[in-house]
N, C-alpha and C positions, 0 to 999 in steps of 0.2 A: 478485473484486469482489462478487459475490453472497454471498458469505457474510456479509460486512457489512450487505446490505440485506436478509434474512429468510431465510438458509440452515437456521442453526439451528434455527427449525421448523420446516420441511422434514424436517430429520434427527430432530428429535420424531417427526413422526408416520411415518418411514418409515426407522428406525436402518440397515437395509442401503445406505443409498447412500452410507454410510459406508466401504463396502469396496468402491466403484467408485472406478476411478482418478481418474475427473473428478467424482463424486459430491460431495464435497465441497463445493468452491466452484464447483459448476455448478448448475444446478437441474434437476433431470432429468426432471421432464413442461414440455411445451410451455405451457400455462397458467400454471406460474409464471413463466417466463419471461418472457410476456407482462404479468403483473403486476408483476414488477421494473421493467419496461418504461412503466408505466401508472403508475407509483407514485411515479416519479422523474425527471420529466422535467428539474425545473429544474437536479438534479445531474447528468445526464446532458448536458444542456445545456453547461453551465459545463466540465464535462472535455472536450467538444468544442471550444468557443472556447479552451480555455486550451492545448490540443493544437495547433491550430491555428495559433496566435500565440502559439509558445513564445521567436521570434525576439524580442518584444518583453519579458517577462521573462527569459528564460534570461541568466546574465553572459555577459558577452563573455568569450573565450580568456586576454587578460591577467588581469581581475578574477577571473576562476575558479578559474585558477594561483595567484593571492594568498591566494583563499581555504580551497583546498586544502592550500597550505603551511600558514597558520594553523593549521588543522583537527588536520594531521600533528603539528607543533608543540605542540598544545594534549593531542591523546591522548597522545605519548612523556612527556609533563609528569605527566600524571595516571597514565599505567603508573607512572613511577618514583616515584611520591607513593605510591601503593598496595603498589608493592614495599616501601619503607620502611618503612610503616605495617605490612606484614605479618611484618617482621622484629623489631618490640618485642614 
């Protein structure tokens, strides 16, 4: 998730945390961490409540199923449209 919120300068000024395993999308001094922390409350906020009370948007078991099969439905469509397409 940090990488999104200001990783990539981090790795400007310090390219080795590149090749730590969690350097990446972690920030590896404790200061920025706390600035990701400082920086971003209201979207920190909001993935907590929306965490929290996923009961209330998540679909139910039927409508997910629906939605899923659609989904399935919709890619095998466009696999065989692209195979087509890749055979002219």
């Amino acid at each position: 998730m940090t990488l999104e919120l200001g990783s990539w300068r981090w790795i400007r000024k310090n390219p080795a945390q590149l090749f730590n395993r969690l350097g990446i999308f972690n920030p590896i001094k404790a200061h920025r961490t706390r600035r990701v922390l400082r920086r971003h409350p209201s979207f920190f906020d909001f993935l907590t409540r929306a965490a929290f009370s996923s009961r209330r948007w998540l679909p139910s078991d039927d409508f997910r199923e629906q939605v899923r099969r659609r989904a399935r439905a919709l890619a095998s469509r466009r696999r065989g449209l692209s195979a087509d397409m890749s055979r002219t």
